[in-house]
Every structure is written in C-alpha cells, then in structure tokens.
matplotlib code that plots the C-alpha trace (Angstrom):
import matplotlib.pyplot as plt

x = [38.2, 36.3, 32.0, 31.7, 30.9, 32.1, 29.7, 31.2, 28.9, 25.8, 23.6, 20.7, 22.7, 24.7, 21.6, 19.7, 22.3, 22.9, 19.1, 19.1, 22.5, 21.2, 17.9, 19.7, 22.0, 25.0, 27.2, 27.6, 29.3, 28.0, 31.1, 29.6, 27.4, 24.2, 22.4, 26.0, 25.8, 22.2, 22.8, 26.0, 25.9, 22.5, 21.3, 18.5, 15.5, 16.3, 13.3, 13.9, 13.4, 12.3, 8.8, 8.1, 7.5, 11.6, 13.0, 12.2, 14.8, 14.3, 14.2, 13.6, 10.1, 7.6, 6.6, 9.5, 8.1, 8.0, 4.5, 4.8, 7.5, 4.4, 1.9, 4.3, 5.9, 2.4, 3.9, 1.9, 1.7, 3.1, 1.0, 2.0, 3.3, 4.1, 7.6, 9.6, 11.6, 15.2, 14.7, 12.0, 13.3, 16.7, 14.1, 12.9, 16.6, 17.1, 14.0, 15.1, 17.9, 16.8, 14.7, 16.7, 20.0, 20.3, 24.2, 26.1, 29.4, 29.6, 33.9, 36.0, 37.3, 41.1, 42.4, 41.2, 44.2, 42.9, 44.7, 45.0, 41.9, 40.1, 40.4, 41.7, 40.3, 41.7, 39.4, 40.2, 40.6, 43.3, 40.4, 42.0, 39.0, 38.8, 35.9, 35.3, 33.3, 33.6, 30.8, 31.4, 28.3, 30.0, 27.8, 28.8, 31.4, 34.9, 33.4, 32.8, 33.4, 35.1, 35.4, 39.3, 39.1, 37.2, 39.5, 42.7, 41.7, 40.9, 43.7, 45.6, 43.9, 41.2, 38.6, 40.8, 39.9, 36.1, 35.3, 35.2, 33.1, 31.0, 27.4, 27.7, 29.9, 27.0, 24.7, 23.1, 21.9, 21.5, 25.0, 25.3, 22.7, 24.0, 26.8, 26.9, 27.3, 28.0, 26.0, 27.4, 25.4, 21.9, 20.3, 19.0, 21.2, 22.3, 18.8, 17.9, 20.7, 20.3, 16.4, 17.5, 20.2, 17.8, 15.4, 17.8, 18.8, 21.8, 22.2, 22.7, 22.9, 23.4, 26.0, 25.4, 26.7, 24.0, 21.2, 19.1, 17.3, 14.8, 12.5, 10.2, 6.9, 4.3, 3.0, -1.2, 0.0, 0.2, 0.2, 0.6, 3.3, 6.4, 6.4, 7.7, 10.8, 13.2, 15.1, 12.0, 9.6, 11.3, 10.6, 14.3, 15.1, 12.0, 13.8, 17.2, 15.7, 13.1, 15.5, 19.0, 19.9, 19.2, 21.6, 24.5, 24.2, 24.9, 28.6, 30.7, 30.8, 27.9, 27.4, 29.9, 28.4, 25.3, 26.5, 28.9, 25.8, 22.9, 20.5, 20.5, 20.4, 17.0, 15.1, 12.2, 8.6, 8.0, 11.0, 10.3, 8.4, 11.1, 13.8, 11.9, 11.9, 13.8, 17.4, 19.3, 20.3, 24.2, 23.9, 26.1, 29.4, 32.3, 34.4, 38.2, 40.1, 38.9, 41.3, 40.9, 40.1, 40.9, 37.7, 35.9, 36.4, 36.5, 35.5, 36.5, 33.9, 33.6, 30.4, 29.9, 30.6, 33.9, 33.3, 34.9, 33.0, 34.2, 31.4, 32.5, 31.0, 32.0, 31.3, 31.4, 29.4, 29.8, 26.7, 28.9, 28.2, 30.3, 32.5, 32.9, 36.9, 38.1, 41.1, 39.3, 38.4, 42.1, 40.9, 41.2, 44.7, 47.1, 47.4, 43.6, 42.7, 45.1, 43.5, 39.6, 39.5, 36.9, 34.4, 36.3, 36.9, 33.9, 34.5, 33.3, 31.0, 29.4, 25.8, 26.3, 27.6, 31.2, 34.3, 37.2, 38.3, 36.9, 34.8, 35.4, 31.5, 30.1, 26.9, 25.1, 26.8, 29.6, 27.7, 26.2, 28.5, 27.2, 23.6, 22.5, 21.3, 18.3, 21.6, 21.9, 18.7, 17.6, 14.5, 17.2, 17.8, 15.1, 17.4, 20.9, 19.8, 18.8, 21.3, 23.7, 22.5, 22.2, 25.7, 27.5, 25.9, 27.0, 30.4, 30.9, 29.3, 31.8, 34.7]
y = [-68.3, -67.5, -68.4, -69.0, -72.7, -74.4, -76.8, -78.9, -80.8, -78.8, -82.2, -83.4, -83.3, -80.1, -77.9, -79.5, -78.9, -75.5, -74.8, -75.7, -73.8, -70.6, -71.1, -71.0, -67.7, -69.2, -67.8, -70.9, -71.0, -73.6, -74.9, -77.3, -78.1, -77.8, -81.4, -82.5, -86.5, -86.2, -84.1, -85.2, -89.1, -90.2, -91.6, -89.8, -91.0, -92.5, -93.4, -93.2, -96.2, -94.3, -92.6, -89.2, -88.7, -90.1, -87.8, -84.9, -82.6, -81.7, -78.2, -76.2, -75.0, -76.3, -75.0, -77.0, -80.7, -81.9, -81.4, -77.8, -77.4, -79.3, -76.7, -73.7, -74.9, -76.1, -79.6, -82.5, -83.5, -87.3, -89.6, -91.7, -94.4, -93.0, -92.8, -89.7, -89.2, -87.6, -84.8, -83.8, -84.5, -81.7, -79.3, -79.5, -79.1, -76.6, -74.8, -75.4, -74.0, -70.9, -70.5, -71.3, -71.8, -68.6, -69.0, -71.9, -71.1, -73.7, -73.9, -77.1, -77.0, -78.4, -78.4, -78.5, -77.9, -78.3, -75.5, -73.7, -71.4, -73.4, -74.9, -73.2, -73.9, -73.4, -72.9, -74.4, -70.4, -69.3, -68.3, -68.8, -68.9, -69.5, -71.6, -72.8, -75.9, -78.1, -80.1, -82.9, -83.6, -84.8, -87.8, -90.7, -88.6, -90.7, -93.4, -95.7, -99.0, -101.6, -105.5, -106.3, -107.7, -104.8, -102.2, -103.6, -104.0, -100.1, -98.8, -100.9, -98.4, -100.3, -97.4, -94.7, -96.6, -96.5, -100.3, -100.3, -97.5, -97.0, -96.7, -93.5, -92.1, -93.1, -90.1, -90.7, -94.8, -93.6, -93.1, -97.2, -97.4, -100.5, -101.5, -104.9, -103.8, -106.2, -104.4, -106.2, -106.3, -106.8, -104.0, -101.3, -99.4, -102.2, -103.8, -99.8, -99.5, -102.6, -101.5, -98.0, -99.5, -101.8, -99.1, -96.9, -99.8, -101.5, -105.0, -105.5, -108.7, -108.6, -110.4, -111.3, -113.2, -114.4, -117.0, -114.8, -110.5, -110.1, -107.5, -105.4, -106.4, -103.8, -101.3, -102.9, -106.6, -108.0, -104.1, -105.6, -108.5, -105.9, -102.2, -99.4, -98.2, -95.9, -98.9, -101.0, -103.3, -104.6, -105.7, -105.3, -102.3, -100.7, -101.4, -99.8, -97.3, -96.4, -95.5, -94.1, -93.0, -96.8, -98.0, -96.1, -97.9, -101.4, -103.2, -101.4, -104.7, -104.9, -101.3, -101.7, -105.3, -103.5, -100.5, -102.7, -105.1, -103.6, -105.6, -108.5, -106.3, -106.3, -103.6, -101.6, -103.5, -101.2, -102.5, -105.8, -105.9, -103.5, -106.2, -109.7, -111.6, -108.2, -108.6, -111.7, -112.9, -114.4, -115.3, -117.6, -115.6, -114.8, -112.2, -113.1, -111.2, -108.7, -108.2, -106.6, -108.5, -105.7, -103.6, -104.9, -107.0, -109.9, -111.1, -114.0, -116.1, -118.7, -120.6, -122.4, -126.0, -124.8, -123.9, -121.0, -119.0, -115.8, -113.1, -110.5, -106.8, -103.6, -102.0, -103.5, -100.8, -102.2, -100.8, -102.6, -99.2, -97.4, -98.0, -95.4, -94.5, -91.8, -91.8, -91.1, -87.3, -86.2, -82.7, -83.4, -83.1, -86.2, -85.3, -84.7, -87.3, -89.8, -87.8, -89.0, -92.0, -94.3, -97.8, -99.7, -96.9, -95.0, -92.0, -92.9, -90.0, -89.0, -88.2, -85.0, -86.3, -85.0, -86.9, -87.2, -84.2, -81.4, -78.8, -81.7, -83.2, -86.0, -86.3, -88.3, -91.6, -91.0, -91.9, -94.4, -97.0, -94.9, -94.5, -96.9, -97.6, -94.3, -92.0, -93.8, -92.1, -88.2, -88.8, -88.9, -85.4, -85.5, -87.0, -85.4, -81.4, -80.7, -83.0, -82.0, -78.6, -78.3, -80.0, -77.5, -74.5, -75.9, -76.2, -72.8, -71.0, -72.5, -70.1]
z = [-12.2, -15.3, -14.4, -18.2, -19.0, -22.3, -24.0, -26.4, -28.9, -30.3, -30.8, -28.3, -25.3, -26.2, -27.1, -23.7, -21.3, -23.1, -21.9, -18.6, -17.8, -19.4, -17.6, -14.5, -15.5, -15.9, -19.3, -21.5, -24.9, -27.2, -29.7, -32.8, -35.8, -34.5, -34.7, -36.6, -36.2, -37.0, -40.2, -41.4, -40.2, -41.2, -44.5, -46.2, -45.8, -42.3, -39.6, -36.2, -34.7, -31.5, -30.8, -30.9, -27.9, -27.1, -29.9, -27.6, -25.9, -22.7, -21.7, -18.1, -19.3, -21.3, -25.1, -26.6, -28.0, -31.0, -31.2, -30.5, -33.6, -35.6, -34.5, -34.8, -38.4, -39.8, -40.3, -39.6, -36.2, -35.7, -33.5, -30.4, -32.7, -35.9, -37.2, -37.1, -40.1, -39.4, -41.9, -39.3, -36.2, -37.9, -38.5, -34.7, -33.4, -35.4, -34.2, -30.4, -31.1, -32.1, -29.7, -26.6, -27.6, -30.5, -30.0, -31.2, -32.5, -35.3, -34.8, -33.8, -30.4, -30.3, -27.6, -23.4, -20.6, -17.1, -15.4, -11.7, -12.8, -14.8, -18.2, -21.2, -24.2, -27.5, -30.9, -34.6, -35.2, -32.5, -29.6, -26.6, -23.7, -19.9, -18.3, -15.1, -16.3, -19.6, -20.6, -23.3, -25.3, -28.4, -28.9, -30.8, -32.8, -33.2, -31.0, -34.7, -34.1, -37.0, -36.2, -36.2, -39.5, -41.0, -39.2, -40.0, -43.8, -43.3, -41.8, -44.5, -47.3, -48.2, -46.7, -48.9, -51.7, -51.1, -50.6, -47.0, -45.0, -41.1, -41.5, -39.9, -43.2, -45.4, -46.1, -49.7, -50.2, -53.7, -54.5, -54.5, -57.0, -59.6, -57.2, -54.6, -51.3, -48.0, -44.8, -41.8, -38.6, -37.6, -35.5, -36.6, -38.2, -40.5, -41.4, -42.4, -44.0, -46.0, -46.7, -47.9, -50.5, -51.6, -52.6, -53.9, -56.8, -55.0, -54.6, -51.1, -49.0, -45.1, -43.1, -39.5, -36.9, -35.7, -36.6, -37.9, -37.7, -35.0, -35.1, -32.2, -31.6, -33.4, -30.5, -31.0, -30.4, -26.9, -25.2, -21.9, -22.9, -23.5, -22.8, -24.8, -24.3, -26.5, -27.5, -28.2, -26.4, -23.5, -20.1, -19.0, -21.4, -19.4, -16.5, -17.3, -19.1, -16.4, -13.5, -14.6, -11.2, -9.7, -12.9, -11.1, -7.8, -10.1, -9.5, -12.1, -14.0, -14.1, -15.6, -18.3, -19.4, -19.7, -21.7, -23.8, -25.3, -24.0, -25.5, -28.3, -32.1, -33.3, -36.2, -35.6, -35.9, -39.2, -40.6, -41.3, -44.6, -45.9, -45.3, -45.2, -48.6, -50.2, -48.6, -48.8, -45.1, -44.3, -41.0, -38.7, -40.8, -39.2, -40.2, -40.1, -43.2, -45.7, -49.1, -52.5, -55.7, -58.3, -58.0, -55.3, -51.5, -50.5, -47.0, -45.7, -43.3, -41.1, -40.5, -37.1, -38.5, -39.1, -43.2, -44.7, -47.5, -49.3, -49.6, -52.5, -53.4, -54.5, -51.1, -47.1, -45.3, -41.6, -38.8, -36.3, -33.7, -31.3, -29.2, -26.2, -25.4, -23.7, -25.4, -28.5, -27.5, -28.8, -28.0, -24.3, -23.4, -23.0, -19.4, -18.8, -20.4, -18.3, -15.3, -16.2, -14.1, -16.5, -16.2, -18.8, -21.8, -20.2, -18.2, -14.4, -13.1, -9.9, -9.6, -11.0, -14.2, -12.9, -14.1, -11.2, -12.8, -11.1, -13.3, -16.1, -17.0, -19.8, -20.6, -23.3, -24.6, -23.1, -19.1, -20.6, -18.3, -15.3, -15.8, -18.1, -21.7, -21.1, -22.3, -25.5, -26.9, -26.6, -24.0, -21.8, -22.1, -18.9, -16.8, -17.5, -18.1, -14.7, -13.1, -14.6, -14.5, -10.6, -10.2, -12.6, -11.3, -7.8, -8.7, -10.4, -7.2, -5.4, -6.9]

ax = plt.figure().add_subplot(projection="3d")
ax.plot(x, y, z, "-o")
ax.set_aspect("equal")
plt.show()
C-alpha cells in the first residue's frame, strides 16, 4: 500500500496537519487553494472576531506565530487584544505555507474510492494517485446553511437571479453600494456583515429571530467575571473550548446539541458602535416564504403575537452558518460515504480523529460533534495536528 498521505483542504487545518505529517517523515500531498474559504469567502475589510493569539496555526516547532510573520514581514505587530484584520491573517497563511508546507497543489480533488490497498484518488485533471491515508480538512466548504424558506426560494432561481445569496458568497460590501439589502441572523457574521454594507453606502437593515443582538463583553471590563475564549467571553465556552479530549467522552447527544447551537449568536465587543444606532434591528421575525416583486424580494414574517409583516429589498444576504453533512463532501464516493458511520450529519471519530473507515480521517469543523466547539476556530490547530499526527503515522506503519 502506497505510504503517501492525501490532504485535502489547503486552509488552517490542511496546512497544520500538512506540518505535523511532514515533521514526522511521512510523504503528504496537499490538494487546494491555499487559505481558499478565507480568501475567496470573506468580505473585505473583515475583522476576526478572535484574538491573535487564536488565529495561530499550530506547527511541530516553534518560529511560526503570527507575531513572528510581524517581525519577519515588518508589519505591525498586533497586541493581546487588538483585532486581526483578514487581509493579515492571508498574508500569515500564506507565509506558513511557504515555509513549511512549499507544496500545495492548488487542483480540485473529485473523486476518493476506498480500495483493498488504499484509497485512490482522482484529480479535476485526470491524476490518478494511491494513498494509504486521506485527510479531509475542507473546512466549512459546501457546509452553507439556508433557512427552509430562504433555500427553497433559492433553489426555485431566485439566488440565479442575484437577490438571494450566503454570507460566505459575499466578498466585496461595496458592490451593494445604493441598493437595500435584508442581512438575516445575528452573530457575527451577520452583524459584520450588516456594519460593512452600511459603510460601503448600502441601506441595510438586519432581521433576527430573536429579541434582540448581544454583544461580548470588552476584554478590560470585569477580567475575572468571563474568560476569553476563541468564541468570546464565556464561562462555559471556556469550558468546551478548554478540554477537547474531555468533550469526546460526552453522551453523543449531548455532543451533537453542543456542536449544532453551540452557544446563543452574539458580535464581537468592538462591534457594537459599528452596528448600534447605524443598522435598523427586525427582531422577533420569522421567516416563512420569500418571492419576487419585479426587481427585488419580498420576505414574508411572522412576529410572535401571531402578526405577519412583509420585509422588501433588493438583496437577502442570509449569515445563517453551516451546517456539517457528510453527505455534502460529493467527492467522497456514494459507497464511502454510506460507510462513514456519523453523530447526526457529523462524521463519528475516534481519538485519533479516524472515521470508522480505516485510513479515512476529518479534522477541523467537520469533528466538531466529537471534540467540541475548540475545532470551530484555528487555535485548535493545537489539538488536532499532533493527534492526528501520531494516529496517522500509526496507521500507515502498520502496512
């Protein structure tokens, strides 16, 4: 059986894993857009809500933190609490990359067969390859997530005709300049949205289930009330976050509750002035049909008193998030996907990050129902690289 492990996803988790498998000798072929969901899915302009010091890959050695791209790129080293723009936090992949993962193969892999030597893996160019080990580090790619409403109105042509979109399809907030655009949601991705619009000239209002927006608490109030976390201040986010391995030991229930709605929506604590008294707030709406009224949409809400309002714009940009399903990774075969025994649409994995099929590993979102919410963001690089890591390298020295 071929030694030669496929990675497949060149973001946070792709280019971490990548590093720890080459550290340990193994022969490891990277297939992806480096950074891809960062550089391709973000708007411009973008903060991440995390800290620095959670925007850092993990590597085997050390030499590799943000801070030391600052120092070696002459760019301005960003303190404990500052915010990392994603234009910076690109530039710091890519120079991880070149340092410790020089080759990534930016090509689409389309197809993975589990066979009696291995997998065989097939390239968007003809490449047909052996590997004893598969790694899926895709991210949050095919995983958006539409409300029923929203998705049937899409798949019914209203997202061909440009009026209904994914946050994570929006790159430039300045192409809506003029125009009326619905954000639904309330965490972070759709309050930033909404803020970015907003200063790019659009007319944006934000829809939301909810009562209302909460924000984090700013790092210098109450330091000892609510700790930091990558998802924000949180006792039980600290918790979760803290101890990954503990998460796995959890009732699967309980697990997939957890990774499902892993914490009530809320923006960033720097957030707030950018959004408060400059967006217009819909909250208690309800969602339950979306049509078109020549060139715009029309959604049609509920309120909880039983009310029904129509909320019209030339654009509904949902940040409703992801929504992890096996069945969405189409270039897994039908019969290695039906093989992946899963935690709701989550892939179940062992310690090891191994799926039930042998060789066959997730990492990133996609073990997020085994080990917790600390996968959602890239500071838990630390935890899945040398797992991982030790459990491939295992499995290969066993052929």
């Amino acid at each position: 059986m071929s030694k030669t492990v496929v990675i497949i996803g060149a973001g946070p988790y792709g280019l971490s894993a990548a590093a720890h498998l080459r550290a340990r000798g193994l022969s490891v072929r990277v297939f992806g857009a480096p950074v891809a969901n960062w550089s391709r899915r973000m708007p411009a302009g973008m903060l991440l809500k995390t800290s620095p010091a959670a925007c850092e890959l993990a590597t085997p050695r050390e030499g590799f933190t943000l801070r030391d791209y600052c120092r070696d790129a002459g760019e301005r080293r960003v303190a404990a609490h500052d915010q990392v723009p994603v234009g910076l936090f690109m530039r710091y992949g890519g120079w991880f990359r070149e340092r410790l993962v020089p080759r990534v193969e930016d090509e689409r892999v389309a197809s993975v067969d589990r066979r009696e030597d291995g997998f065989r893996v097939k390239l968007s160019s003809g490449e047909v390859l052996r590997a004893g080990a598969v790694v899926v580090a895709t991210g949050l790619s095919g995983f958006a997530h539409l409300p029923t409403p929203l998705a049937a109105a899409a798949s019914s042509g209203l997202s061909a005709l440009g009026l209904i979109s994914h946050s994570s399809q929006q790159t430039d907030p300045g192409s809506f300049a003029g125009r009326s655009v619905t954000v639904v949601g309330a965490g972070q991705s759709a309050l930033e949205s909404a803020a970015l619009l907003h200063e790019a000239g659009a007319d944006v209002q934000v829809l939301a289930r909810g009562a209302g927006v909460r924000f984090d608490t700013p790092p210098s109030s109450h330091p000892h009330w609510q700790p930091d976390t990558p998802g924000g201040r949180s006792w039980p986010l600290y918790g979760l976050t803290r101890h990954p391995a503990a998460f796995r030991r959890l009732p699967a229930a309980a697990r997939l509750r957890l990774a499902e709605r892993p914490s009530r929506p809320r923006g960033a604590w720097w957030l707030r002035d950018r959004f408060e008294g400059q967006v217009p707030l819909l909250a208690e709406r309800h969602i339950t049909a979306a049509e078109v009224r020549g060139n715009s949409v029309a959604l049609q809400t509920t309120t909880p008193d039983g009310r029904t309002h129509t909320v019209e714009s030339d654009h509904v940009l949902a940040a409703t998030g992801y929504r992890v399903h096996v069945e969405a990774l189409d270039f897994l075969s039908p019969e290695l996907r039906a093989d992946v025994v899963r935690t709701g649409g989550f892939p179940a994995l062992d310690k090891g990050f191994s799926s039930s099929v042998p060789g066959l590993y997730f990492t990133g979102p996609a073990a997020v129902a085994t080990f917790g919410p600390a996968l959602r963001h890239v500071s838990g690089t630390r935890f899945a690289g040398p797992r991982l890591t030790k459990s491939v390298a295992a499995y290969c020295d066993d052929f």
